[in-house]
Structures are given as structure tokens and as C-alpha cells.
N, C-alpha and C positions, 0 to 999 in steps of 0.2 A: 469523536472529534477531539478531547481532550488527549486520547494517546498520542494522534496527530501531529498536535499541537506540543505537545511533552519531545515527541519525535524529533522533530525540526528545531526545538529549541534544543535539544540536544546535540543535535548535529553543527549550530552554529558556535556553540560555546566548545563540545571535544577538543580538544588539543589532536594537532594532527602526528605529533612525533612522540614517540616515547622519552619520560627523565633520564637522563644519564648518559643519552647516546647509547640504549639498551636497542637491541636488531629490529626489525622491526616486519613484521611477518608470521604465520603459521610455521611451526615445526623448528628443530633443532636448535632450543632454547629461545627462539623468537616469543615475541609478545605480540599483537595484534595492540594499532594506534587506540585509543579511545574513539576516534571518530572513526574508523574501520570496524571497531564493532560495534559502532554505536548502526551503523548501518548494517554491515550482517542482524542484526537482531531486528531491525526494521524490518528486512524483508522475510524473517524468519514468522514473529508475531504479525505485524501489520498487515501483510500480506495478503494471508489469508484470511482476515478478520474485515480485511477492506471487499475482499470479495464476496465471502458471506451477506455483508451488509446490502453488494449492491444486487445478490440475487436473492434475497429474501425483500427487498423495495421493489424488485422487478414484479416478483411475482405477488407484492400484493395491489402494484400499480394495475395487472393484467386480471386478475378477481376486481377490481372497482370497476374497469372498462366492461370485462364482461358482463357486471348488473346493473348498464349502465348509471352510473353515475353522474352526476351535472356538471362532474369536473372532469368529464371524458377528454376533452381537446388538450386539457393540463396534464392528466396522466398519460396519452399519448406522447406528447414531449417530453415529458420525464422520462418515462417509457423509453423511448429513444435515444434517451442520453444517456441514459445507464447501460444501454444493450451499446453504448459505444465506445462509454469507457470499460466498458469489460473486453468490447475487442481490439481497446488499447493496451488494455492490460497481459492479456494472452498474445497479442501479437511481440508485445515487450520481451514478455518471459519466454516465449518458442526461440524468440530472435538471440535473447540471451544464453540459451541451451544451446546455442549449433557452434 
């Protein structure tokens, strides 16, 4: 939560333009904005570390359901909300690749 959090505050404060009127881009002496790669590097780390997170909670949401647990109805909904942002997330990233 804290990288998150580190993330977003980073992205609000980046400067969107390079000092000097320096180009502004990958390649042929460009530099990349501080906030263009403050995002490249988000979805570089975060990305998959957001994912990890939500399929290592998945799967220990689905071991508590399976031995029943008294918080079966909770883990179910959690359960479900994670299996939706994960197919938010992949629907994002496929949609982003074509």
C-alpha cells in the first residue's frame, strides 16, 4: 500500500515537461517527462506486485472457504472482488497490447 501511495504522490507532484525546453520522448537525445516515467516505472514494478498480491489473497481467500471458515460469506465476496479486479486488470493490459 505504501508503494501505492509513494506512486500517486509521485505522479501528482512529476513535472510534466522537461528544464530547458530539453525534447521530450524516448530516443535521439530525448529524455522522458519525470511524470512519463514516473508512470513507466509504475507499471513496470507495481504492476506485477499488484498482481501477485491479488492472487496470493485469492488463493488464500479459497483455502479458508474450502475449511470452512465462519467467515465463508466474507471470503466469498472478497473472493469475488479480487477475481474482478484481476479481470480488470488483464482485460486492461490485452486491450493495451493490440
Amino acid at each position: 500500500m505504501v508503494l501505492w501511495v509513494l506512486w500517486g504522490a509521485g505522479l501528482l507532484v512529476a513535472p510534466d515537461r522537461n528544464p530547458d525546453g530539453q525534447c521530450e520522448g524516448l530516443g535521439f537525445g530525448c529524455t522522458l517527462t519525470a511524470h512519463d516515467f514516473t508512470l513507466i516505472l509504475g507499471s513496470i514494478a507495481l504492476a506485477p506486485l499488484t498482481a501477485l498480491v491479488l492472487a496470493v489473497t485469492l488463493v488464500v481467500r479459497l483455502v479458508r472457504i474450502s475449511r470452512g471458515s465462519p467467515r465463508t460469506l466474507w471470503d466469498v465476496v472478497v473472493g469475488a472482488l479480487l477475481l474482478l479486479a484481476f479481470g480488470v486488470w488483464l482485460t486492461g493490459t490485452v486491450a493495451g497490447a493490440i
